[in-house]
C-alpha positions as CSV (number, residue, x, y, z in Angstrom):
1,X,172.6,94.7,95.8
2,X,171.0,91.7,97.4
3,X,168.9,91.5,94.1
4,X,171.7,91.7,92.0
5,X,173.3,88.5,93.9
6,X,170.4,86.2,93.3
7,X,170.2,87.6,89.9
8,X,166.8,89.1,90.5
9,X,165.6,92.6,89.0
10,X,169.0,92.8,86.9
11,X,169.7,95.4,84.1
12,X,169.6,94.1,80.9
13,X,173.1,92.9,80.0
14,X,174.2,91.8,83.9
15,X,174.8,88.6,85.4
16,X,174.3,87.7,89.3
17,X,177.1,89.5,91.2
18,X,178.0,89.5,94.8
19,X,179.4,92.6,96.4
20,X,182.0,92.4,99.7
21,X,183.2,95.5,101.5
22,X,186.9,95.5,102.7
23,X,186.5,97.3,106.2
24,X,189.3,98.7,108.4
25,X,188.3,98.7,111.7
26,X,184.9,100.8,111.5
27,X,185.9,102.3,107.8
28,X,184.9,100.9,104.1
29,X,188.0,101.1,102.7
30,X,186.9,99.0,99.2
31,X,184.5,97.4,97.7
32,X,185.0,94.5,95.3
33,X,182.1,92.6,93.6
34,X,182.5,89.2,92.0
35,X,180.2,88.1,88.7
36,X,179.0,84.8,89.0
37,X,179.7,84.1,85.5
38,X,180.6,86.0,82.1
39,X,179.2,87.3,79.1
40,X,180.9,87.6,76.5
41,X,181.3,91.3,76.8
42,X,182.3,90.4,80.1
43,X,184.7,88.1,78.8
44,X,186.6,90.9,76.8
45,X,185.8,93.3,78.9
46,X,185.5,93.9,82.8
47,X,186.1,90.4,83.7
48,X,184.8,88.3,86.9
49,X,186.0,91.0,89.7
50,X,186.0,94.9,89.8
51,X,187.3,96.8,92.6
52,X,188.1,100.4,93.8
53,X,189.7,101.4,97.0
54,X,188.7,104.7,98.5
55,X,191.5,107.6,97.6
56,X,192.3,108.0,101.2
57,X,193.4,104.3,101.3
58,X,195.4,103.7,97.9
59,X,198.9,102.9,98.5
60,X,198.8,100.8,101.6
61,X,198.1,97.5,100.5
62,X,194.4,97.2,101.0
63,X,193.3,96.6,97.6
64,X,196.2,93.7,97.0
65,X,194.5,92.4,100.3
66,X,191.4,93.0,99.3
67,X,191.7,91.0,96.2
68,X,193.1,88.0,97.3
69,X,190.0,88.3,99.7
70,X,188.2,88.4,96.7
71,X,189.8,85.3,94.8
72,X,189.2,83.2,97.8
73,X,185.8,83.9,97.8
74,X,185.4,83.3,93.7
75,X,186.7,80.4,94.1
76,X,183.5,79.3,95.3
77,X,181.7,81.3,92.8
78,X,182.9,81.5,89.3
79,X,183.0,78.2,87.8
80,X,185.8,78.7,84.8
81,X,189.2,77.5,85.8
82,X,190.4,80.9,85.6
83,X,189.3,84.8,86.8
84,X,189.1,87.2,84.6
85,X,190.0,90.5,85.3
86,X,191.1,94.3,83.2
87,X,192.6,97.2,84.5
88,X,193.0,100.0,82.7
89,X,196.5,101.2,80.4
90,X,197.5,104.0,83.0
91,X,196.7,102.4,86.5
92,X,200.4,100.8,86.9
93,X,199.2,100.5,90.2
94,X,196.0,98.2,89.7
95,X,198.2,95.5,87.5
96,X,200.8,95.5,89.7
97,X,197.5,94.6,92.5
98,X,196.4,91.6,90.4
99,X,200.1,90.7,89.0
100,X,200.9,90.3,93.2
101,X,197.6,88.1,93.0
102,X,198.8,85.9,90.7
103,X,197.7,86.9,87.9
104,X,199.1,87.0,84.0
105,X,198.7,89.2,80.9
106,X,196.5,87.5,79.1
107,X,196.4,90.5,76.6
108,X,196.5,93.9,76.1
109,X,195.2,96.8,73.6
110,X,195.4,100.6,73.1
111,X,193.0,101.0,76.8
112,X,193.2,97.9,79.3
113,X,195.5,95.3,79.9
114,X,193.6,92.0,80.1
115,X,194.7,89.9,83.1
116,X,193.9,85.7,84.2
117,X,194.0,84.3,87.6
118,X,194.2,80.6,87.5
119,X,192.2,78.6,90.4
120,X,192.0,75.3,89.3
């Protein structure tokens, strides 16, 4: 992972990316990882920030925490004016995460919806 971050030894296809874990007292309870910058499969696809939030903690306002985290820390990061982000169709739950964050629809199609955080 430390690699990854100073874009060293990366697959073909990734950028740099910079993972940070969202602990709860001594428990991971999510990991979100920030791309420096975006391909264009990035672009119209996964976006600047991924997350997941462990099954035991879903529902309790960790990842909505976890992602403003996240945006702070972009800010610093990603150098477009806005984040880019996706979240599949059926996870209700994950848009309604980044829509707390800020975020917009940018657009959608038959599998994600296709979100923008603005930062500058």
């Amino acid at each position: 992972m430390m690699k990854f971050s100073n874009g060293i030894d990366l697959p073909n296809g990734y950028v740099p990316e910079t993972y940070y874990f969202l602990w709860d007292d001594s428990n991971i309870v999510g990991l979100f990882k920030i791309r420096h910058y975006l391909t264009d499969n990035l672009r119209n696809g996964a976006g600047h920030i991924g997350y997941g939030i462990h099954k035991n903690y879903r529902g309790k306002g960790y990842a909505t925490k976890g992602l403003r985290l996240a945006i702070e820390k972009a800010k610093d990061i990603v150098k477009e004016n806005e984040i880019y982000l996706s979240v599949h169709i059926d996870n209700p739950a994950s848009l309604k995460v980044q829509l707390n964050n800020g975020a917009y629809i940018h657009h959608s199609d038959e599998k994600e919806h296709y979100t923008r955080i603005k930062i500058r």
